[in-house]
TORKOL-4160 file (C-alpha; in steps of 0.2 Angstrom, whole numbers, padded with zeros to 4 digits, m for minus):
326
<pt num="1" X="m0066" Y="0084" Z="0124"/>
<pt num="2" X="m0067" Y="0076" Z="0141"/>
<pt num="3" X="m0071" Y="0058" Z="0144"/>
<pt num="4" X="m0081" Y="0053" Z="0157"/>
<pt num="5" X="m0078" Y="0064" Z="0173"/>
<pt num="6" X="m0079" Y="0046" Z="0184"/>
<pt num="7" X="m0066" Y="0039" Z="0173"/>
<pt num="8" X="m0048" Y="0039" Z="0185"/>
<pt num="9" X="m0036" Y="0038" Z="0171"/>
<pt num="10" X="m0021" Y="0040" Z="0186"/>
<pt num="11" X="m0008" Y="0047" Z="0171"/>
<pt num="12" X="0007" Y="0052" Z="0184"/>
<pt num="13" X="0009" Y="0072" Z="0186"/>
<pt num="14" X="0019" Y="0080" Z="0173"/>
<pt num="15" X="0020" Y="0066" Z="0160"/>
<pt num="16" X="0024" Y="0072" Z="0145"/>
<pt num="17" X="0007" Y="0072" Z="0133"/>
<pt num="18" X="0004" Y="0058" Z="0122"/>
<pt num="19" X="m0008" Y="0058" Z="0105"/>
<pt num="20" X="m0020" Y="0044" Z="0103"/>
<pt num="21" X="m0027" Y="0040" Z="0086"/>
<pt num="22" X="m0041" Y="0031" Z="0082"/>
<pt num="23" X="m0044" Y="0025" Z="0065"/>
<pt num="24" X="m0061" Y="0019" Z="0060"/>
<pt num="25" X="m0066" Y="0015" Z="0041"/>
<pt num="26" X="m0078" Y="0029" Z="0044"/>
<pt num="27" X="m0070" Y="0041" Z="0052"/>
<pt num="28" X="m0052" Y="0047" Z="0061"/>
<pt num="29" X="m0052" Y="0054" Z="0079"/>
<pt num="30" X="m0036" Y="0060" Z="0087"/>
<pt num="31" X="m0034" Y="0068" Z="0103"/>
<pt num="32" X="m0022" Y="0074" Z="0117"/>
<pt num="33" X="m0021" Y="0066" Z="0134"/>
<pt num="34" X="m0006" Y="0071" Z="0149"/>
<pt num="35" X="m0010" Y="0072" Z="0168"/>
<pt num="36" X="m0023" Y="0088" Z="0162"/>
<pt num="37" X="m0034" Y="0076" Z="0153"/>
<pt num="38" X="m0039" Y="0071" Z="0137"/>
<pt num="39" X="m0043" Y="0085" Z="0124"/>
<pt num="40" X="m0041" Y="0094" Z="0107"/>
<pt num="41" X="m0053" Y="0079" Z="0099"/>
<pt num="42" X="m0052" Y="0082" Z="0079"/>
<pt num="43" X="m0062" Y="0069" Z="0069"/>
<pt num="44" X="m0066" Y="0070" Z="0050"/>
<pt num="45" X="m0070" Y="0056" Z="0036"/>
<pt num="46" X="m0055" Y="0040" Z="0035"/>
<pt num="47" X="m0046" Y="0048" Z="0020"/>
<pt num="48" X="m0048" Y="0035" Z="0005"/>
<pt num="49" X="m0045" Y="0044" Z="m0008"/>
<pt num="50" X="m0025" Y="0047" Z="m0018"/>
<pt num="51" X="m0010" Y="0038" Z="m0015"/>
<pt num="52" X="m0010" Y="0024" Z="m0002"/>
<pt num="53" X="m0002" Y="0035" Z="0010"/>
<pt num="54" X="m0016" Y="0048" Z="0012"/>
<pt num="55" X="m0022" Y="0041" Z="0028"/>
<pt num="56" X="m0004" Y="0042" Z="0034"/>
<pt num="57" X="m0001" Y="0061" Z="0029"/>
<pt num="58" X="m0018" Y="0063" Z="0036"/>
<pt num="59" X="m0014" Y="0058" Z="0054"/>
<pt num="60" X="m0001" Y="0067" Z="0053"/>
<pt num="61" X="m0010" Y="0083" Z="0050"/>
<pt num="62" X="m0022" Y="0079" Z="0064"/>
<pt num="63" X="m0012" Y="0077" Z="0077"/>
<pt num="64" X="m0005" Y="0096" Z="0074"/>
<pt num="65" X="m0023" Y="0102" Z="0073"/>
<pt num="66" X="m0025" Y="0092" Z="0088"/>
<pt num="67" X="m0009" Y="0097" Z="0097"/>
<pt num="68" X="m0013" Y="0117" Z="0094"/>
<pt num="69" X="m0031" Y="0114" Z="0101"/>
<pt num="70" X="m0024" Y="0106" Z="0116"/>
<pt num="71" X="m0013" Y="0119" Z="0119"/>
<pt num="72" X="0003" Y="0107" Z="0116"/>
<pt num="73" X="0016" Y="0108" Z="0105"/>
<pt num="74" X="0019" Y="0094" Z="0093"/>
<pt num="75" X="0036" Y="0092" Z="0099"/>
<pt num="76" X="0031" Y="0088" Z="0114"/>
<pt num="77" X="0021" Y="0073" Z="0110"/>
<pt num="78" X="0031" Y="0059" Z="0120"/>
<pt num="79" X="0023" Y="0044" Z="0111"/>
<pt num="80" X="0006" Y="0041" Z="0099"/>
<pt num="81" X="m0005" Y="0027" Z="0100"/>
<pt num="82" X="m0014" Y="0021" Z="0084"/>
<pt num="83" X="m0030" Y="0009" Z="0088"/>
<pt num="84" X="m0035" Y="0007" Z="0070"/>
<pt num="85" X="m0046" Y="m0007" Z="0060"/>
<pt num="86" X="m0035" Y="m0021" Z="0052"/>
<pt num="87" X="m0032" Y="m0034" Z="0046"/>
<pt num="88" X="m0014" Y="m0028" Z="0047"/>
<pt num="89" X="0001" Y="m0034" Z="0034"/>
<pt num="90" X="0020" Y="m0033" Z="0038"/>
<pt num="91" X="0031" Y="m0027" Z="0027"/>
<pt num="92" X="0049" Y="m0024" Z="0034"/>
<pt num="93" X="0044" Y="m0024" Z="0051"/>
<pt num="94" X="0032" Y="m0009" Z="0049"/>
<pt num="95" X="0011" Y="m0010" Z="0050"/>
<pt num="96" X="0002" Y="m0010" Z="0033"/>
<pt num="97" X="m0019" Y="m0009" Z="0034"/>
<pt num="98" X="m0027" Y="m0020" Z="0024"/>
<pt num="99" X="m0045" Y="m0014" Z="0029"/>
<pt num="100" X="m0056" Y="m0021" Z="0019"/>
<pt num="101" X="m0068" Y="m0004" Z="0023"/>
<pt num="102" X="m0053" Y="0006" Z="0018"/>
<pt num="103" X="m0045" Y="m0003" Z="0003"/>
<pt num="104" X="m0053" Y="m0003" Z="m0012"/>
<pt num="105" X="m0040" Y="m0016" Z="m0021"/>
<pt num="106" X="m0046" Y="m0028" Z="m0009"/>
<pt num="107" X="m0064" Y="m0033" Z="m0016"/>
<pt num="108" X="m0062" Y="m0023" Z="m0034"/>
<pt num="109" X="m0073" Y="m0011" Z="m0041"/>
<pt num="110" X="m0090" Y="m0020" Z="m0033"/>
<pt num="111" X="m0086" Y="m0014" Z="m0016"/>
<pt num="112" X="m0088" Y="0004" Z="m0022"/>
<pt num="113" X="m0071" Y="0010" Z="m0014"/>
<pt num="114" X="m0063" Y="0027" Z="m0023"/>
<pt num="115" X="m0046" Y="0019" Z="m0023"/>
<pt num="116" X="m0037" Y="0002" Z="m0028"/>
<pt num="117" X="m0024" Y="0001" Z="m0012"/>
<pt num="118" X="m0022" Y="m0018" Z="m0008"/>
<pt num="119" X="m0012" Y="m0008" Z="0009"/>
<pt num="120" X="m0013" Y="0009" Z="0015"/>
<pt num="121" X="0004" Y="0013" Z="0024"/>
<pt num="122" X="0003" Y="0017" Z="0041"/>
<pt num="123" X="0018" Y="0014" Z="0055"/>
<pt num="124" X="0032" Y="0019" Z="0042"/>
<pt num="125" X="0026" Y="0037" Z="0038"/>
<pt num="126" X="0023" Y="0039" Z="0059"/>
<pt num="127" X="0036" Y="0034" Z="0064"/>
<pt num="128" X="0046" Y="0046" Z="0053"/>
<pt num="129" X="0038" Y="0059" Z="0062"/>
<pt num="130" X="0034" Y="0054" Z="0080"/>
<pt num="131" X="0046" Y="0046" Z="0091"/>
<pt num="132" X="0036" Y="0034" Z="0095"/>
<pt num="133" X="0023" Y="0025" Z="0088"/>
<pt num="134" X="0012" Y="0012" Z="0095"/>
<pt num="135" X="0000" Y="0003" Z="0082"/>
<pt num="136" X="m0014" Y="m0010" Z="0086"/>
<pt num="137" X="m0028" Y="m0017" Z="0081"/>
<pt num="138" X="m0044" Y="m0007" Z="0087"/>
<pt num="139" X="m0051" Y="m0023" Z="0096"/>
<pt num="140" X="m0034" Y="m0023" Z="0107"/>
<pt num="141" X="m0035" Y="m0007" Z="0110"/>
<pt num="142" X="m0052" Y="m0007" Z="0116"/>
<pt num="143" X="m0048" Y="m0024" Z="0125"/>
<pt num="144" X="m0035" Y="m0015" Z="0134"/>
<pt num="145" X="m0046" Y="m0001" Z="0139"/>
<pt num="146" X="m0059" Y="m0012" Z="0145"/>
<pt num="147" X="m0049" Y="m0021" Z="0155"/>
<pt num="148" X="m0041" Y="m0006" Z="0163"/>
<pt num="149" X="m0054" Y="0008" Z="0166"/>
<pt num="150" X="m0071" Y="m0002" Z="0159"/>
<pt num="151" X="m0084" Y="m0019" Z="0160"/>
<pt num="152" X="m0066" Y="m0033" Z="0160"/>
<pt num="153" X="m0056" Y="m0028" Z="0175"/>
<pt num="154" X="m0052" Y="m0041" Z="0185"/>
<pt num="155" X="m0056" Y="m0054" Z="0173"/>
<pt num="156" X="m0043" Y="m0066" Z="0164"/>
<pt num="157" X="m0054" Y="m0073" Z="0150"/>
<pt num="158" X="m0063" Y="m0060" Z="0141"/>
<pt num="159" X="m0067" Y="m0051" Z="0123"/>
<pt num="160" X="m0071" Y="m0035" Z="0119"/>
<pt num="161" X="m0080" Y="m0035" Z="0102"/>
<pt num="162" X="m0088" Y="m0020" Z="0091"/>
<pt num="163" X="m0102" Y="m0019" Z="0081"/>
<pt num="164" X="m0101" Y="m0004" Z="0070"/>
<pt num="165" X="m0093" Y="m0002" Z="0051"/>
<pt num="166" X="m0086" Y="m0017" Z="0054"/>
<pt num="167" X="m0085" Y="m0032" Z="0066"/>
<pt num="168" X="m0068" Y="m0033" Z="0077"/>
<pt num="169" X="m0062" Y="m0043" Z="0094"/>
<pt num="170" X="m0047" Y="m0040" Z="0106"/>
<pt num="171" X="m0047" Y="m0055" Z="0113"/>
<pt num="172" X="m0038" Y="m0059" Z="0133"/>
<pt num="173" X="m0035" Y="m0079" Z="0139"/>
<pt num="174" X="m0026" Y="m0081" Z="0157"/>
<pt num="175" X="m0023" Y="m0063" Z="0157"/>
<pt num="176" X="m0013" Y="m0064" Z="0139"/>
<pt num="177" X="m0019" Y="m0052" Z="0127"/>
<pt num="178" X="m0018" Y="m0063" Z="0109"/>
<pt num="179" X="m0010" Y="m0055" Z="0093"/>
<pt num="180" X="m0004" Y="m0068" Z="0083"/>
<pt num="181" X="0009" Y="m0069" Z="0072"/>
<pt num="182" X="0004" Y="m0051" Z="0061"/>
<pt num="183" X="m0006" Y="m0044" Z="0076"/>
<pt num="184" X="m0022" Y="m0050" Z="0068"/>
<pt num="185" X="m0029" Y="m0061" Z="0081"/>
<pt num="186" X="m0049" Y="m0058" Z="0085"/>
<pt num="187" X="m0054" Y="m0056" Z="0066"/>
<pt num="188" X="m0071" Y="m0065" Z="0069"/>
<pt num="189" X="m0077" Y="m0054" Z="0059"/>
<pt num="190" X="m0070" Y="m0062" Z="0043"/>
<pt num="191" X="m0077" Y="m0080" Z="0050"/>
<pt num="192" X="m0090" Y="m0091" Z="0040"/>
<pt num="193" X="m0105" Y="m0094" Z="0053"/>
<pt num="194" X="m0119" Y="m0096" Z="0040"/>
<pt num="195" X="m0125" Y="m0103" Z="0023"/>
<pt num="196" X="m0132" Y="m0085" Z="0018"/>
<pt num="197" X="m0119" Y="m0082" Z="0006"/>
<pt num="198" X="m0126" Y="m0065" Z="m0001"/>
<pt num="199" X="m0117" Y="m0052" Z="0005"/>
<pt num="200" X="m0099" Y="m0046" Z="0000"/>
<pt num="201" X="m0089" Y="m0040" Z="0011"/>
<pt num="202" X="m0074" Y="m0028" Z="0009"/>
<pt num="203" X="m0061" Y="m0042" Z="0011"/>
<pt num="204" X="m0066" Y="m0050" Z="m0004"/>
<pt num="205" X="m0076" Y="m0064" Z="0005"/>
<pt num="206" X="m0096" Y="m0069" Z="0002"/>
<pt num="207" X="m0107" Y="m0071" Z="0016"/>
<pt num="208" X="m0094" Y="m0068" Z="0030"/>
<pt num="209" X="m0100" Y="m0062" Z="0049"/>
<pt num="210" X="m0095" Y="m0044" Z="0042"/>
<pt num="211" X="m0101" Y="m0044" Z="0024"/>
<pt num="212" X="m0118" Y="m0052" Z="0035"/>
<pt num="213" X="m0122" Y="m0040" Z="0049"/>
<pt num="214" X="m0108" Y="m0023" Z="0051"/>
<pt num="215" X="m0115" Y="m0008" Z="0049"/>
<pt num="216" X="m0110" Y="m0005" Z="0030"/>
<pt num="217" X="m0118" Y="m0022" Z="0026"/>
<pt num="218" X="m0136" Y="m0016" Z="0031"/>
<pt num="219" X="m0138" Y="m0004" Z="0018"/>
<pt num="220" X="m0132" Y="m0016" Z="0004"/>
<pt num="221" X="m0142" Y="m0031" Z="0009"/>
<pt num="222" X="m0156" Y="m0023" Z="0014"/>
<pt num="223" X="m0160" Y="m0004" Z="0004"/>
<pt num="224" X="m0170" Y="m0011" Z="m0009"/>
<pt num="225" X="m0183" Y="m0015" Z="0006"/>
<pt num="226" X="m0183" Y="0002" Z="0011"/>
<pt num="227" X="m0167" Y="0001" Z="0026"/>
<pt num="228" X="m0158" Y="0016" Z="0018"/>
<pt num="229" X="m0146" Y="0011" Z="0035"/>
<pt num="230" X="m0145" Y="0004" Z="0051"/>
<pt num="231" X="m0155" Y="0017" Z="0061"/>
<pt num="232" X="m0169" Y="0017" Z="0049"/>
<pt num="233" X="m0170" Y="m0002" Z="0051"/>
<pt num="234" X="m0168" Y="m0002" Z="0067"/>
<pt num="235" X="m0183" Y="0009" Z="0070"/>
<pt num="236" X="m0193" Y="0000" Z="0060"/>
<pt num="237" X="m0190" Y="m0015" Z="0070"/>
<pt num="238" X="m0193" Y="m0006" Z="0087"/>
<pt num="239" X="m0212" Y="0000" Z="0081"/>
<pt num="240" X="m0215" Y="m0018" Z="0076"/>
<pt num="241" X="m0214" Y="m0019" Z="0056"/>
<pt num="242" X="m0213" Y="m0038" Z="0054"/>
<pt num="243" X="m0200" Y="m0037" Z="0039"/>
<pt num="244" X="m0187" Y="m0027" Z="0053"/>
<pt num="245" X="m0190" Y="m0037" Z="0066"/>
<pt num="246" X="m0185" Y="m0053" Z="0057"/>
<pt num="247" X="m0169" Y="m0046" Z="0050"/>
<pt num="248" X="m0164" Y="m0039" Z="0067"/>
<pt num="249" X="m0165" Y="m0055" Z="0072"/>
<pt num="250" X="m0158" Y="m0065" Z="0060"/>
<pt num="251" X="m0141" Y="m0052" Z="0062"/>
<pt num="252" X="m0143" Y="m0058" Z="0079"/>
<pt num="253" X="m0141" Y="m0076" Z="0076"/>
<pt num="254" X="m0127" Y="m0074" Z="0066"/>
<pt num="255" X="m0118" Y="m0062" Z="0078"/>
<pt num="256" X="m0124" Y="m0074" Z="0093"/>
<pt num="257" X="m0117" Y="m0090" Z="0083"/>
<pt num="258" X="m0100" Y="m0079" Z="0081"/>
<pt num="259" X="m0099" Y="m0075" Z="0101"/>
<pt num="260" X="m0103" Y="m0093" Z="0106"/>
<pt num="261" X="m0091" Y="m0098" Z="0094"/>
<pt num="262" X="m0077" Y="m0085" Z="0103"/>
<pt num="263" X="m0085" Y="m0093" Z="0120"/>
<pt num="264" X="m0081" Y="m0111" Z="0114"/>
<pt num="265" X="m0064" Y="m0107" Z="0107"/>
<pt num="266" X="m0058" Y="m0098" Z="0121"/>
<pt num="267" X="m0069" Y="m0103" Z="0139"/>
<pt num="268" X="m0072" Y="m0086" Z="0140"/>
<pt num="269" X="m0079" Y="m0077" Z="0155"/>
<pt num="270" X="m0087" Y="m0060" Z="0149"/>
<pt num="271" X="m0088" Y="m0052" Z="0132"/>
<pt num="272" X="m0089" Y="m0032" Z="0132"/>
<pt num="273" X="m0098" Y="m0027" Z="0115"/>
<pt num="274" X="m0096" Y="m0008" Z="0108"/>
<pt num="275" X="m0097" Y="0001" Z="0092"/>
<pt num="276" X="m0110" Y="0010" Z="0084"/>
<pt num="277" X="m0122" Y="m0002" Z="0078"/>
<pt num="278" X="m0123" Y="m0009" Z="0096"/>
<pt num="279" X="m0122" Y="0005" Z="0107"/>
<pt num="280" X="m0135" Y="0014" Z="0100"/>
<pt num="281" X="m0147" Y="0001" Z="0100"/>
<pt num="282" X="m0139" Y="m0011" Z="0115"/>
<pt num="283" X="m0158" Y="m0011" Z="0125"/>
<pt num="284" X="m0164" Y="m0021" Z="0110"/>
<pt num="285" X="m0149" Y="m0030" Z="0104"/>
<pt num="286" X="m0142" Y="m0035" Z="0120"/>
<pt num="287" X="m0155" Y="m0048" Z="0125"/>
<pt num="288" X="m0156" Y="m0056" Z="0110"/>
<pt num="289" X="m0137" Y="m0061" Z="0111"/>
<pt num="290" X="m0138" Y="m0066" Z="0125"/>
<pt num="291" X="m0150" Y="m0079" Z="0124"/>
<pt num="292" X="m0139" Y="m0085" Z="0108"/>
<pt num="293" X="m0129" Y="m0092" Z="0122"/>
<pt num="294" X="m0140" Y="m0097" Z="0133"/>
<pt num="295" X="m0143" Y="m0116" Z="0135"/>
<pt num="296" X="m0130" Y="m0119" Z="0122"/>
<pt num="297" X="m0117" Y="m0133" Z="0130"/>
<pt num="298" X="m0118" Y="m0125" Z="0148"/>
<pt num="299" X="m0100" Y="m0132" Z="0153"/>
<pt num="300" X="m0094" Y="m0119" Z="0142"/>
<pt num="301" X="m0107" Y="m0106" Z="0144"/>
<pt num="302" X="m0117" Y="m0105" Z="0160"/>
<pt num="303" X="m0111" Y="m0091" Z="0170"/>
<pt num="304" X="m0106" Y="m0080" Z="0153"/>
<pt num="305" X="m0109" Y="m0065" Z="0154"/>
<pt num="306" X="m0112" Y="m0053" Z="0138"/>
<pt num="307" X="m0112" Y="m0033" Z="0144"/>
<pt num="308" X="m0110" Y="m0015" Z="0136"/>
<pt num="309" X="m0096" Y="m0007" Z="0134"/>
<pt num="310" X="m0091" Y="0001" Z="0150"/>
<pt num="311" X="m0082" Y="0014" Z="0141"/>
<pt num="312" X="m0097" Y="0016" Z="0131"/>
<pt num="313" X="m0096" Y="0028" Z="0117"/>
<pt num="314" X="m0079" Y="0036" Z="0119"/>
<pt num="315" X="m0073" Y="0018" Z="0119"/>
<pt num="316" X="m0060" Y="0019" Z="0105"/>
<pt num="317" X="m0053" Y="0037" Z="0112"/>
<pt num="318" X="m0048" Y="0025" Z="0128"/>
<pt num="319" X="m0041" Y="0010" Z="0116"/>
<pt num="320" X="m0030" Y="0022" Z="0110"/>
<pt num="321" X="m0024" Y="0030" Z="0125"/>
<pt num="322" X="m0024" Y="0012" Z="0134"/>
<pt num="323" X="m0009" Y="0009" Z="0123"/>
<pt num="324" X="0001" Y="0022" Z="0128"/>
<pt num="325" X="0000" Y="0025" Z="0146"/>
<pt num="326" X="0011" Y="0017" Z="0159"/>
């Protein structure tokens, strides 16, 4: 797989190649990048299933497959990259996921998990195989990305934020890239910006910004009125169906209170949004967020700006590579 032909990724001739991993709670991509370009993309479903290190042993195995369909030898690989969903917990210096679309012990038995992980293992198992291993949050990553080949070069105070499976932020102020103290900064998505408490989310909390509005929310909250997922209810609300409409744009008001809430916090400059749920419908989406800021408080908002992804869709194959290339 090749990303976008206009894309100068300027990886310096014969560096050695590098694997980048991105780990969704839907799926897992990995591919192979060196001064040739970026190829050998293998994706399949987030393992969730067995012991808590089945994601782990699953990278693993798909960087090889990735490797031989690149042409490279696996011990070649110079360094991997992991952009991956959190939150993230520590536990002896090494990177556990406590993914709340990944870890069934997290909400119980009502989230409909197959598994009762509070953790899956992640950094330990890599780096026992890879010599090294980089692993961030998939909002850093993708912060990273954009602000190296995308929609945020050149600006100091700016968020990339993804609406898809779930709701992530990487989050940038005076040029600084925040973490925080277990690399979980930008988990907006776990924030409380409405009374509406009647969705559960896979973190355990009721009626947070992702149990409200990711993509794996729509079907919960909204099935029994015929929205089997988001592209069906998003159809419906593009031919006009009055029902649709008004749930697209109450997710709207909750994800626009969320972004001026990140503006507010931070004096932002411009937000980037990606992820599935966007992207795919960004024409109809995009608008509406927009006005959420508009007029609200204009000493922190006016001249905000709220764009698409520059990276588009192959947005999370750049997060990971962003993170390890000089």
């Amino acid at each position: 797989m090749a990303l976008t032909h206009d894309i100068e990724l300027n990886i310096a001739p014969g560096s050695a190649p590098v694997a980048c991993v991105d780990i969704g709670g839907t799926k897992v991509a990995v591919n192979i990048a060196d001064a040739a370009g970026v190829r050998g993309k293998v994706s399949e479903p987030t393992a969730k299933e067995g012991n808590n290190d089945a994601l782990a042993r699953q990278i693993i195995r798909m960087v090889g497959e990735s490797c031989a369909l690149a042409g490279v030898a696996v011990a070649d690989i110079a360094a991997v990259g992991v952009a991956t969903c959190g939150p993230f917990v520590i536990n002896q210096g090494m990177v556990e996921l406590a993914g709340p679309n990944i870890c069934g012990g997290l909400a119980g038995k009502a989230r409909g998990l197959p598994n009762d992980w509070v953790t899956a293992l992640l950094e330990a198992p890599l780096k026992a195989t890879f010599p090294n291993v980089r692993v961030e949050n998939d909002g850093v990553g993708a912060l990273e990305a954009e602000r190296r080949w995308g929609a945020l070069q050149g600006v100091a105070n700016c968020a990339y934020v993804t609406w898809s499976t779930g709701i992530g932020m990487g989050l940038c102020v005076d040029g600084n890239i925040l973490r925080g103290k277990n690399g979980n900064a930008g988990h907006a998505g776990h924030t409380f910006v409405s009374s509406n408490n009647d969705a559960l989310c896979g973190c355990g909390n009721v009626g947070d910004v992702e149990g409200l509005v990711a993509g794996n929310a729509i079907p919960r909250r909204f099935g029994a009125q015929g929205f089997a997922d988001a592209a069906t209810l998003f159809v419906a609300a593009r031919a006009g169906d009055a029902g649709a409409v008004a749930i697209v744009d109450d997710l709207c008001d909750v994800m626009g209170r969320t972004l001026y809430n990140m503006v507010a916090t931070l004096d932002l400059q411009r937000i980037s949004v990606g992820g599935s749920v966007f992207w795919h419908n960004r024409d109809y989406l995009l608008p509406k967020l927009q006005a959420a800021l508009k007029g609200k408080l204009p000493a922190l908002t006016d001249g905000v700006e709220i764009v698409p992804a520059g990276l588009g869709e192959k947005v999370g194959d750049y997060a990971a590579l962003a993170l390890v290339v000089a």
